[in-house]
C-alpha positions as a printed NumPy array, in Angstrom:
array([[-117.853,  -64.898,   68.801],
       [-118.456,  -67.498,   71.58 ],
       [-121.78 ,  -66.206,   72.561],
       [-122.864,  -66.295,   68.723],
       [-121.664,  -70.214,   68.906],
       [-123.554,  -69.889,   72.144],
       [-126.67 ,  -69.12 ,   70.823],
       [-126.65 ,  -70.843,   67.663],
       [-126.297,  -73.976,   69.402],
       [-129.381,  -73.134,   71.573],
       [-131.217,  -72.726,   67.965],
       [-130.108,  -76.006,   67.247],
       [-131.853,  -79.252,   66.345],
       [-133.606,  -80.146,   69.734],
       [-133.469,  -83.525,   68.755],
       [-130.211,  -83.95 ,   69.571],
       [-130.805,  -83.234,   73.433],
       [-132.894,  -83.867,   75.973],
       [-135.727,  -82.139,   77.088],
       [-134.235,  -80.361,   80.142],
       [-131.209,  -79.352,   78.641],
       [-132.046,  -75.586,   77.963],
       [-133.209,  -75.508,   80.836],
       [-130.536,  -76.544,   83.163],
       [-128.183,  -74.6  ,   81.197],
       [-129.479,  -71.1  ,   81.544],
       [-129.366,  -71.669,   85.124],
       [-125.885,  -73.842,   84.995],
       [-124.849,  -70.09 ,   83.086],
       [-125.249,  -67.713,   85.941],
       [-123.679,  -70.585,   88.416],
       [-120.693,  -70.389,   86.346],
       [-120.802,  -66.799,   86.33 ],
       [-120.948,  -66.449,   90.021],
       [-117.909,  -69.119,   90.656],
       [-115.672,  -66.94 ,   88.558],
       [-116.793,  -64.21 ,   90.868],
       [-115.698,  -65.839,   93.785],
       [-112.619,  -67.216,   91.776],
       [-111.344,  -63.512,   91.31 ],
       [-112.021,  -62.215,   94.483],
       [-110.037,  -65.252,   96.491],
       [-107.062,  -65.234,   94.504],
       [-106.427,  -61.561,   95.554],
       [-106.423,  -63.004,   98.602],
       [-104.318,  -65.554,   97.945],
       [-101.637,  -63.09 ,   95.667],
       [-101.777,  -60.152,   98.859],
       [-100.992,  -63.429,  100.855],
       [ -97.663,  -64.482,   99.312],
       [ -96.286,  -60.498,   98.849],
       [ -97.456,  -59.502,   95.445],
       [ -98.298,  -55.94 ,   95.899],
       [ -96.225,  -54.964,   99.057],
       [ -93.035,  -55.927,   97.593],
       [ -93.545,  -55.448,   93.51 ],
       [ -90.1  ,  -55.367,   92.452],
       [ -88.168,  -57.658,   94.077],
       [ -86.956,  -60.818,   92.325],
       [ -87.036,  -62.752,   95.764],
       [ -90.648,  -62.117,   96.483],
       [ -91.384,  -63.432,   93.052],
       [ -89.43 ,  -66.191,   93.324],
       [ -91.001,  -67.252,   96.582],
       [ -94.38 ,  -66.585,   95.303],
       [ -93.372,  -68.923,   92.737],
       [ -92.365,  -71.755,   94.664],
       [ -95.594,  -71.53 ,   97.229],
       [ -98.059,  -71.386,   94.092],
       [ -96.307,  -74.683,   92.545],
       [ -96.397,  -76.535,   96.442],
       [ -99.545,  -75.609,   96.995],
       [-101.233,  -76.684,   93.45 ],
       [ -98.875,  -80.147,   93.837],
       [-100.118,  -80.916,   96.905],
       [-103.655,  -80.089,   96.414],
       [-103.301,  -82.447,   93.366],
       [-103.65 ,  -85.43 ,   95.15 ],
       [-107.287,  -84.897,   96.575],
       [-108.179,  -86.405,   92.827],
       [-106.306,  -89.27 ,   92.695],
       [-107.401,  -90.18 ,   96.273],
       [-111.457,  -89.591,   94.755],
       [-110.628,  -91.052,   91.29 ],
       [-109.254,  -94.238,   92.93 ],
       [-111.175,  -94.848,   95.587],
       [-115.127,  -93.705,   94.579],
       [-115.367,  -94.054,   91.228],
       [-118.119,  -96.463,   91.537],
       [-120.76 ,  -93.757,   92.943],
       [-121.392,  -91.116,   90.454],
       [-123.496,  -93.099,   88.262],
       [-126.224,  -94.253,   90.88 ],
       [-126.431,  -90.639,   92.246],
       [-124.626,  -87.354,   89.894],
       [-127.02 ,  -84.838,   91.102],
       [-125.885,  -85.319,   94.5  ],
       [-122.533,  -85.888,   94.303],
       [-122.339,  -82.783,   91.84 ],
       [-124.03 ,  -80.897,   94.763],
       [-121.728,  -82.251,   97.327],
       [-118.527,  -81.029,   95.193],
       [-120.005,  -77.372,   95.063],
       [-120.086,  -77.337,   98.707],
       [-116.665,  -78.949,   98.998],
       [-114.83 ,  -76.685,   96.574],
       [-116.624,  -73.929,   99.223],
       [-115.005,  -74.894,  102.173],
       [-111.836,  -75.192,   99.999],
       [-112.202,  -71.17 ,   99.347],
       [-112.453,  -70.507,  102.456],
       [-108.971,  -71.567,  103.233],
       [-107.665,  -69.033,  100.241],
       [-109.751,  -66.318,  101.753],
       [-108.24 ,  -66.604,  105.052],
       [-104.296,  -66.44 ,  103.701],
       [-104.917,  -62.613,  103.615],
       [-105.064,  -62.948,  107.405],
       [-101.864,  -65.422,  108.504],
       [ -99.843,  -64.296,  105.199],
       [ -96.956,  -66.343,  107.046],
       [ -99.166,  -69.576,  107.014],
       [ -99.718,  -69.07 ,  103.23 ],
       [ -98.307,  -72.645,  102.135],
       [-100.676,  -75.131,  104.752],
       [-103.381,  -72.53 ,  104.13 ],
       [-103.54 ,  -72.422,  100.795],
       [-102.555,  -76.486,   99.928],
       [-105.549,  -77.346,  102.313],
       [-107.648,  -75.145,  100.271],
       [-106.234,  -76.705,   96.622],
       [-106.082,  -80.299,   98.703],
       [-110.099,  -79.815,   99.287],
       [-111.062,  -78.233,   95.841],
       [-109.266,  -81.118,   93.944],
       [-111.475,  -83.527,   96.225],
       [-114.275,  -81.314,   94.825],
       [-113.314,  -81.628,   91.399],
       [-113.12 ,  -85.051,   91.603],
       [-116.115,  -85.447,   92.868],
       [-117.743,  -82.496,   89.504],
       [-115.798,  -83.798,   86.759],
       [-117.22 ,  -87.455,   86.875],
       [-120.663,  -86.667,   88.053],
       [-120.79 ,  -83.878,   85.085],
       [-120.19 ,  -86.879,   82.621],
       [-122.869,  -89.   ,   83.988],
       [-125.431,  -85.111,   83.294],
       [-123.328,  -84.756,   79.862],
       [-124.437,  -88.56 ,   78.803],
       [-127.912,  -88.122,   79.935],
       [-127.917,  -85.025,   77.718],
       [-126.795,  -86.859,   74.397],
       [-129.454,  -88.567,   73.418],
       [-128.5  ,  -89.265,   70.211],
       [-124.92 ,  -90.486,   70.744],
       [-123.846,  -87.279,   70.279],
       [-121.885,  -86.899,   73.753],
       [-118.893,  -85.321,   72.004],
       [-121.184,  -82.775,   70.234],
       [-122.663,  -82.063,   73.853],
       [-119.576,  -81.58 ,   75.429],
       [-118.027,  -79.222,   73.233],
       [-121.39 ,  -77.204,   73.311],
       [-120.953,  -77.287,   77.034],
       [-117.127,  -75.571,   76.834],
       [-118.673,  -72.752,   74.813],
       [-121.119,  -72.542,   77.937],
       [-118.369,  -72.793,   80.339],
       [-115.996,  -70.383,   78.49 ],
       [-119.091,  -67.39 ,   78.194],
       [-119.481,  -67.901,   82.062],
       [-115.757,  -67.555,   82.816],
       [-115.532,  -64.578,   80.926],
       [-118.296,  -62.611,   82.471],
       [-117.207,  -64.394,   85.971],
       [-114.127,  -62.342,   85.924],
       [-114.96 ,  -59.459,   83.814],
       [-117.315,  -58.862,   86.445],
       [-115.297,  -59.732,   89.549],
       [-112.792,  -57.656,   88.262],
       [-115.1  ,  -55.035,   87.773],
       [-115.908,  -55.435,   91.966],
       [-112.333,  -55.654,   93.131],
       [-111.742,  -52.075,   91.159],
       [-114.862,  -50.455,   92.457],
       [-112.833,  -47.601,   94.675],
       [-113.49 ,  -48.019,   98.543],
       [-115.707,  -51.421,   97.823],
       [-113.132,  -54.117,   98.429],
       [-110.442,  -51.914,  100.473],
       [-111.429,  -53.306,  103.421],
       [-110.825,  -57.212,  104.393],
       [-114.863,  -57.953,  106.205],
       [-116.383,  -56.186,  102.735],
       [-114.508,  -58.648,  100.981],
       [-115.218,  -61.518,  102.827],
       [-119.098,  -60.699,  102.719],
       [-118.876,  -59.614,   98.817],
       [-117.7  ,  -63.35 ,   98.168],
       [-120.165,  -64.921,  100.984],
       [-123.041,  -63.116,   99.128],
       [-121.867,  -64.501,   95.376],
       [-120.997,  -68.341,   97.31 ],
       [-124.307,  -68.114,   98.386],
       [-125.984,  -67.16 ,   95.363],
       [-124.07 ,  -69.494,   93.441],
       [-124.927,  -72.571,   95.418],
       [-128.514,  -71.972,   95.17 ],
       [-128.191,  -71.963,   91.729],
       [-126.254,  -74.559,   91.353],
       [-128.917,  -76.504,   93.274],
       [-131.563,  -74.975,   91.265],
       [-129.857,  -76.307,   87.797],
       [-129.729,  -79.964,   89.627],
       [-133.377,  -80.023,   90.203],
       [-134.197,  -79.322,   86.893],
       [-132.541,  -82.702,   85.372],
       [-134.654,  -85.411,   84.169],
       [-133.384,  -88.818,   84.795],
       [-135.334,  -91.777,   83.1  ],
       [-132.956,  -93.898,   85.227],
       [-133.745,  -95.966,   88.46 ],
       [-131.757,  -94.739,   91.626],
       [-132.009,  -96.206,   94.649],
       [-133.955,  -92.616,   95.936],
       [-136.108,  -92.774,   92.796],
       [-137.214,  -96.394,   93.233],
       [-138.248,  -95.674,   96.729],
       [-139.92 ,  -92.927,   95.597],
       [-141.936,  -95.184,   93.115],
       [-142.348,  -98.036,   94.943],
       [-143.756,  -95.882,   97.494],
       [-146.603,  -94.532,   95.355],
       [-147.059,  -97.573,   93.81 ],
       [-147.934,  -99.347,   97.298],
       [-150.016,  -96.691,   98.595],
       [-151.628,  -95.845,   95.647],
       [-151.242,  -98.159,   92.699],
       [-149.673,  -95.537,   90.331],
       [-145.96 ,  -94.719,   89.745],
       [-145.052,  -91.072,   89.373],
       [-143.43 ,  -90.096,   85.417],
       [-139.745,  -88.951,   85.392],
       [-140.647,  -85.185,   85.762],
       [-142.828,  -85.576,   88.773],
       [-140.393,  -88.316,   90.281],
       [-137.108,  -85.939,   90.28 ],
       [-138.986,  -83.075,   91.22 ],
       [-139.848,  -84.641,   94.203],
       [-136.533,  -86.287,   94.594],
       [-134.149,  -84.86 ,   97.421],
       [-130.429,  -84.295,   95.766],
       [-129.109,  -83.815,   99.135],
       [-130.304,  -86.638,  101.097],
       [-128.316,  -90.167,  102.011],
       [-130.57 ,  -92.812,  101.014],
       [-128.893,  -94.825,  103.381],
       [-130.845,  -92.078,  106.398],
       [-134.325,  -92.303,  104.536],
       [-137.409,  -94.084,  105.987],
       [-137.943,  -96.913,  105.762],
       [-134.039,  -97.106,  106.88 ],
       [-132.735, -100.104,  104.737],
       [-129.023, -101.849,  105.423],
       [-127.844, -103.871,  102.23 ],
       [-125.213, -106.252,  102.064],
       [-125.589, -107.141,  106.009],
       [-124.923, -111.286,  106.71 ],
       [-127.832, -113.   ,  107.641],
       [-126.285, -114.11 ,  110.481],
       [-125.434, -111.231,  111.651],
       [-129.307, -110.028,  111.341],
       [-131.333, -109.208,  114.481],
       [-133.58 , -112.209,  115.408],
       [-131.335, -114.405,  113.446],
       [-128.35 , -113.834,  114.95 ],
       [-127.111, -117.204,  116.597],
       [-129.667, -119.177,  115.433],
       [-129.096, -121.897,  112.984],
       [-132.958, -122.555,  113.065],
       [-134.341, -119.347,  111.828],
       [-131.523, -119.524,  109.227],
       [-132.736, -122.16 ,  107.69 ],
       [-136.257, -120.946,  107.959],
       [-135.218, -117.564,  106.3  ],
       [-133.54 , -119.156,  103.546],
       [-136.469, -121.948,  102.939],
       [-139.126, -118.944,  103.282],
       [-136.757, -116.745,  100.304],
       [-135.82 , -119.683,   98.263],
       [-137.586, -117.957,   95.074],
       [-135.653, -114.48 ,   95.676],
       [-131.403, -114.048,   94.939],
       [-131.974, -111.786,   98.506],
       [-133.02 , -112.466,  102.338],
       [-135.008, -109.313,  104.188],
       [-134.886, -109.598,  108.033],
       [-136.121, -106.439,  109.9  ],
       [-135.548, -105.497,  113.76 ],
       [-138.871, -106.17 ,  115.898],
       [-138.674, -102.229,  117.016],
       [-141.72 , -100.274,  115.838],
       [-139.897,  -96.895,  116.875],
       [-136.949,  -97.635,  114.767],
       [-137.552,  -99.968,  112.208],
       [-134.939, -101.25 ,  110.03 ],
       [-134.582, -103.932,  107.113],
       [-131.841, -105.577,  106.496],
       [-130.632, -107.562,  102.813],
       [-128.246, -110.183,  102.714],
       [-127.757, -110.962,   98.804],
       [-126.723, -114.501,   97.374],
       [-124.465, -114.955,   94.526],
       [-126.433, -114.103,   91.099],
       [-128.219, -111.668,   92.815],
       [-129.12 , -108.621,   89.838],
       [-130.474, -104.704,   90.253],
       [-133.57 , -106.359,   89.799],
       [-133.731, -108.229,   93.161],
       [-132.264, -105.048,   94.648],
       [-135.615, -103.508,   93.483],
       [-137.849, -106.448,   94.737],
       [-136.235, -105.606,   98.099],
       [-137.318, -102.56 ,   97.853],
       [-140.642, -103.15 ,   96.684],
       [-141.068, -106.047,   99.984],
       [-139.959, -103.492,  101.868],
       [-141.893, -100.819,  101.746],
       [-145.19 , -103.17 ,  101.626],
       [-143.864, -104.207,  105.191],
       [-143.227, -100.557,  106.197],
       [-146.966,  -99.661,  105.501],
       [-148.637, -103.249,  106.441],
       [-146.476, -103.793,  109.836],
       [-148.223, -105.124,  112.67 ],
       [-146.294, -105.757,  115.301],
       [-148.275, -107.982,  117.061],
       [-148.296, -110.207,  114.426],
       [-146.086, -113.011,  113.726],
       [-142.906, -111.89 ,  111.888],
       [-142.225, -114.866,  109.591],
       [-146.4  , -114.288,  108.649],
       [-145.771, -111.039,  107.696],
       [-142.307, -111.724,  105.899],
       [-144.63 , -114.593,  103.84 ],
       [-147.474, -112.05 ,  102.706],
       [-145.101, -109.598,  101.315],
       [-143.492, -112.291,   99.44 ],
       [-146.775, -113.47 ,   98.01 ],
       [-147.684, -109.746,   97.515],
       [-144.594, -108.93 ,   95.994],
       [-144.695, -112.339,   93.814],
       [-148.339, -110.987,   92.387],
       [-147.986, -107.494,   91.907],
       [-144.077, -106.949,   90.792],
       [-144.768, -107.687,   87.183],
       [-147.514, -104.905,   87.21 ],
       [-145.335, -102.628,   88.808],
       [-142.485, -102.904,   85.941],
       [-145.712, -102.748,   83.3  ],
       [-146.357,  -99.273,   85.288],
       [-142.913,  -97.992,   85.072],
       [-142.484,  -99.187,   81.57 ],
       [-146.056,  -97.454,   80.816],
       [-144.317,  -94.466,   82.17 ],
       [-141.195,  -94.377,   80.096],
       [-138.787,  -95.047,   82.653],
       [-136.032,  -97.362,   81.663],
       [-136.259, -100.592,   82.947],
       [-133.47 , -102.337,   81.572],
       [-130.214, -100.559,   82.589],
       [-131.285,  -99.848,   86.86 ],
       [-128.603,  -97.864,   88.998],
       [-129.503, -100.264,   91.641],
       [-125.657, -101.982,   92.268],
       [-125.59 , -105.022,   94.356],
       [-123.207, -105.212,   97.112],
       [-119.396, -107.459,   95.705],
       [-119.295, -109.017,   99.105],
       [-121.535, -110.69 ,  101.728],
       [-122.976, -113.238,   99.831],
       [-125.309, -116.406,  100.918],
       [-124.603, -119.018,   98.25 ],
       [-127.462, -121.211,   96.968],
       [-126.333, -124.629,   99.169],
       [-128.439, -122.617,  102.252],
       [-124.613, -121.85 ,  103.753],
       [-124.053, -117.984,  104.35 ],
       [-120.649, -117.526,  102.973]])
């Protein structure tokens, strides 16, 4: 029955979803599939672990299983409070990585589980680390997964989407654990602790490259801080911006943005910049030379490692987060550094003054969305508009 719903709903209006939505979900499918796999085969593990098996029958064994399955799923249900509470700002500038991340997470969580089968009398630590880390994990899915469900509604219908997605889910779990049952009684396949391990190393594997594989197919019309560098990039080298299907296919879900060239540090005080630092006179000159922009850019004078820095003042938008980025990179690919710096800092501001507006006619021209940017500004560090860094 739920694979008719299943495939009736892939018959179903395509206006209702995105573009890349069939797509990602045939390969979200056999992720699923391969997580109930690994499911199964670590919580025989984890039930060998606590004396299910070798003492079937007796009411204390049960009992005691009891209690350690409770401890360990109470204490492993504070990793998503901590997440929920403290990072709830990041899924929406990046879900494709931080779904990513989560997979790899909830990973190292199963590896704890796997490893109660060895120190049966460390079951409790052992297996709350392992619940402690896959809660971080899901905290770190279940948002993320809203941010992909919303991008796939693009009628309004999120509801619609996310029961369709449940059906998915369900189909997966099913076949997940018919078939990882189906493993764990193959005769002489599982008997043995190392064929175990390597059965559920094989499926982990497999089901993070799918997993990854699903990510990359995802279409975001949205402006990220990754996919604006990747824009602005081609736009300064080349005058053209990239549309949203060549843009996140070249965009890497794994990478920090914070470790890509050209290495930019937001929300840094400008007096705490390098060449500014203890200077009152180059503050004012900074803040005179940016008095058009809601940002300051100051980079280190170290062609080997060169880094911008952005101090923000107050009324500072996602828009002068992306003129920062657009200055920038025109100073990453016109440095000279025998030139003088406050020169250089003045041509990119005239460049970036002239050819911004053309730039947002470009991505506009190229159907991405322009007027909601996942570009956040930083709630502290602010220079107010009286020239006096805060």
């Amino acid at each position: 029955m739920q694979i008719i719903c299943l495939l009736n709903f892939v018959s179903h209006d395509a206006g209702s979803v995105s573009d890349d939505y069939l797509h990602y979900m045939l390969l979200q499918f056999p992720t699923n599939v391969t997580g109930w796999i690994c499911h199964t085969l670590v919580t025989s593990s984890l039930l060998k672990a606590v004396g299910v098996g070798s003492f079937s029958g007796s009411t204390a064994a049960a009992s005691a299983a009891a209690i350690r399955w409770v401890s360990k799923d109470g204490i492993g249900a504070t990793g998503r409070l901590f997440i929920g509470g403290r990072f709830g700002n990041l899924f929406d500038d990046d879900p494709k990585q931080w779904r990513m991340y989560a997979d790899f997470i909830g990973s190292a969580g199963s590896i704890f589980d796997l490893t109660t089968q060895l120190y049966p009398g460390y079951f409790l630590p052992l297996a709350s680390l392992g619940n402690l880390t896959k809660a971080v994990a899901r905290g770190l899915k279940d948002p993320s997964f809203r941010v992909i469900q919303n991008h796939f509604a693009i009628s309004g219908n999120l509801g619609e989407v996310a029961a369709k997605e449940e059906v998915w889910e369900v189909v997966a779990q099913l076949v997940g654990l018919a078939l990882g049952i189906l493993i764990l009684d193959t005769p002489g396949l599982v008997k043995s602790y190392g064929v175990l391990s390597l059965t559920w190393l094989s499926m982990r594997v497999l089901h993070l490259w799918l997993r990854y594989e699903s990510l990359s197919v995802l279409q975001f019309n949205t402006i990220n801080l990754k996919r604006a560098r990747i824009l602005v990039k081609s736009y300064i080298l080349r005058s053209t911006v990239p549309g949203c299907t060549d843009c996140n296919r070249e965009e890497n879900i794994l990478a920090w943005s914070q470790f890509m060239k050209p290495k930019i540090i937001f929300g840094l005080p400008l007096e705490k910049m390098d060449g500014v630092e203890g200077s009152h006179f180059m503050v004012e000159a900074f803040l005179k030379l940016y008095a058009s922009e809601k940002y300051i850019l100051m980079m280190n004078q170290q062609p080997e490692d060169l880094r911008f820095y952005v101090s923000f003042k107050a009324g500072a938008t996602s828009v002068s987060v992306l003129r920062s980025v657009w200055q920038t990179f025109w100073l990453s690919e016109n440095w000279d550094s025998d030139a003088n710096i406050c020169d250089q800092i003045a041509n990119s501001l005239m460049e970036l003054e002239e050819r911004f507006e053309d730039f947002i006619q470009k991505l506009n021209d190229a159907q991405w969305d322009t007027q909601q940017l996942n570009l956040k500004v930083p709630k502290n560090l602010f220079i107010d508009d009286n020239t006096n860094p805060l």
